[in-house]
C-alpha positions in Angstrom: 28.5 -143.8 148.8 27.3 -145.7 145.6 28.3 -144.1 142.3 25.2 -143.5 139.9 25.1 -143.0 136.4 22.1 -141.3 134.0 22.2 -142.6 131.2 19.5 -142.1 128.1 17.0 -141.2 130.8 18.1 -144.5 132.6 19.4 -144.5 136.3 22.5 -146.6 136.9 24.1 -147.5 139.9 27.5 -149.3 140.4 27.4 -152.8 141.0 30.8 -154.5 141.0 33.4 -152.3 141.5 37.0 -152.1 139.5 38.9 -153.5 142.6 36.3 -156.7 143.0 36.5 -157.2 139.2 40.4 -157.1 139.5 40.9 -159.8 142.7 38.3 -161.8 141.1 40.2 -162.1 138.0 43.4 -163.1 139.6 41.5 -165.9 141.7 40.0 -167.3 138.0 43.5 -166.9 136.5 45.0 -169.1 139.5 42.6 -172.2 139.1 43.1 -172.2 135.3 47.0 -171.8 135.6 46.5 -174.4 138.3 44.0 -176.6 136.0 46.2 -176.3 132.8 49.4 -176.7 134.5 51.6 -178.4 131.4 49.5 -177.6 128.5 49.2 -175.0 125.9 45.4 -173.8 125.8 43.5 -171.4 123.1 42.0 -168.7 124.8 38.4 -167.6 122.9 37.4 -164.3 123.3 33.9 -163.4 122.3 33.6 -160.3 120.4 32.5 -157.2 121.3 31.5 -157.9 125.0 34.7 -160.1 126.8 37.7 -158.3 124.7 38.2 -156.8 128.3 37.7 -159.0 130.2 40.2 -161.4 128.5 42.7 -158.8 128.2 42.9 -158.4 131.8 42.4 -162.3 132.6 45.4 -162.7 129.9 47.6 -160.7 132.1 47.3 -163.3 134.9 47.7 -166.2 133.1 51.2 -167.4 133.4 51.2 -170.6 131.1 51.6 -170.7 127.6 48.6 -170.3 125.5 47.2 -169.0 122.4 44.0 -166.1 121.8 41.8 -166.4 119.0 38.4 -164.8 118.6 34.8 -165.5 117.6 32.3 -162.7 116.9 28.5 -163.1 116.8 25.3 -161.5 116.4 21.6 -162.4 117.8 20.3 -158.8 117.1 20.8 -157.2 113.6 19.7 -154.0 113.7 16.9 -154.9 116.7 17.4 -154.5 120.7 15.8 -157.9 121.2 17.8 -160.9 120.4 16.2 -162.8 117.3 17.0 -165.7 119.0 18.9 -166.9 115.7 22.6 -166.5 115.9 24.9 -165.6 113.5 28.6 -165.7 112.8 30.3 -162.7 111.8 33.9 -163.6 112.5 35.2 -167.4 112.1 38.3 -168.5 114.6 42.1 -168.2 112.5 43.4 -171.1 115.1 43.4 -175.1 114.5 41.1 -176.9 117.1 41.9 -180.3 116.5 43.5 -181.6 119.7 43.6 -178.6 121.6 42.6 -177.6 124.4 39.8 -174.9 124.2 39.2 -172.1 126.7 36.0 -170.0 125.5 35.8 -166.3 127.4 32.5 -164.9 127.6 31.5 -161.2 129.4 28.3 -162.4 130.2 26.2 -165.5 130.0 22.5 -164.3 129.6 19.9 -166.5 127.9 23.0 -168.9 126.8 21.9 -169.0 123.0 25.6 -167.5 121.8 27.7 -170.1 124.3 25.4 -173.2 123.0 26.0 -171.9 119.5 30.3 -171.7 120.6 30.2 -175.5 121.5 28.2 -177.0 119.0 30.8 -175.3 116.4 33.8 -175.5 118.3 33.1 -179.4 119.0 32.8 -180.1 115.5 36.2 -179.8 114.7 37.6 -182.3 117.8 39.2 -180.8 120.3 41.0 -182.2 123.2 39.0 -180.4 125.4 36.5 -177.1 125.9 35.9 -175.0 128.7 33.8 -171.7 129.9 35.0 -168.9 131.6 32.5 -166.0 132.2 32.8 -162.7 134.4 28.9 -162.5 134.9 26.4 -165.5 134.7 22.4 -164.4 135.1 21.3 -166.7 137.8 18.1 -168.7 136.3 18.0 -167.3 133.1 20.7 -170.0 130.8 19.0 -173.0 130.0 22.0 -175.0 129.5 22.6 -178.9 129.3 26.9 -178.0 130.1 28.2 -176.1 132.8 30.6 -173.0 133.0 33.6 -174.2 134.6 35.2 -170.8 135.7 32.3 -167.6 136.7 33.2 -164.4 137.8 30.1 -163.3 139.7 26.8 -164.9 139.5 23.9 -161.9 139.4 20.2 -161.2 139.1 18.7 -160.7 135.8 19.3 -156.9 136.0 20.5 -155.1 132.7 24.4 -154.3 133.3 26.7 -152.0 131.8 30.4 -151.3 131.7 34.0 -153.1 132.1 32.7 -154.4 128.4 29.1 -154.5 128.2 27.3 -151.9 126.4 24.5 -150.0 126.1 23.6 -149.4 122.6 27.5 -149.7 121.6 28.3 -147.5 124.4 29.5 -147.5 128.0 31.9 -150.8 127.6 34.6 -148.1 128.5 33.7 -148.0 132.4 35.8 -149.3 134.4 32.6 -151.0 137.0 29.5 -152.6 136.0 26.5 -150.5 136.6 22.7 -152.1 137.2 19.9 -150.1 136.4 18.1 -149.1 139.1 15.2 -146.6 137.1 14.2 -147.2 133.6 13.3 -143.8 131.7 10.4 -143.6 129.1 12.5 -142.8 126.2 13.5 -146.4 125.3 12.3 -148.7 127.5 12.6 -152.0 125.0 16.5 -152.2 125.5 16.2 -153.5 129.0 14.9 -156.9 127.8 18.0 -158.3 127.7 22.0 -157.2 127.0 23.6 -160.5 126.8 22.8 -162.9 123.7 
């Protein structure tokens, strides 16, 4: 029986359950154990969205590595992304000559993990990688690829594990899709991922 949320007038519906999230994680935390065998990587969170995600991908890891995060903004005080983003918290760790694991929740129209390389390359490191639970199939327009993805979706609005709906929901433990959009704020559904 599928679990459905209402939400705001919205109908939810769960999409990828706890338990597929969890044996999904362990299988991305063997090929980057197995692909940074020997080396010390900086894991990059991006704030608010993959804090936990990377908590639970941390867990698995069982090389030596490092967490710093980024946090960033396309929205203000809007439900549409601007389409400009900004940074609102700057990495504390060295990235000359490391190697550079960025962890995205969700790559949507792929403006905030453009904006991530083009910074993080500037200061020279060894090397930089993508991990991402979700990717929205067709919608990044990106010229790089991202190396380790969770689960590759439609371009449904998702909530939970993380992502959020106004600020809220990022506590469930399952994404939700929504399935029935209600009439009381129907602008939000343009897009939840920057």
């Amino acid at each position: 029986m599928t679990e459905r949320l209402k939400i705001n007038g919205d109908m939810f519906e769960s999409f990828i359950t706890e338990e597929q999230i969890r044996e999904r994680i362990k299988e991305l935390a063997v090929r980057i154990n197995t692909d940074y065998t020997g080396k010390v990587p900086i894991f990059i969170g991006v704030l608010n969205g993959s804090f936990i995600f990377l908590s639970d991908l941390i867990r698995e890891i069982t090389i030596d590595c490092e967490i710093d995060f980024f946090k960033l903004s396309s929205y203000g005080d809007a439900k549409i992304s601007s389409g400009h983003v900004m940074l609102l918290k700057d990495l504390n760790c060295q990235v000359f000559g490391r190697d550079i694991i960025v962890v995205e929740d969700i790559v949507d129209s792929g403006l905030s993990i453009a904006f991530i390389k083009k910074t993080i390359e500037k200061e020279n490191p060894k090397s930089l990688k993508f991990v991402s639970l979700l990717l929205k199939k067709g919608i990044p327009k990106l010229d790089f690829p991202i190396n380790y993805i969770g689960f590759e979706i439609p371009p449904d609005f998702v909530i939970g594990y993380g992502l959020d709906y106004a600020q809220k929901n990022r506590n469930l433990k399952s994404i939700y899709k929504l399935t029935l959009q209600g009439t009381a704020t129907p602008e939000y559904v343009i897009d939840n991922g920057v």
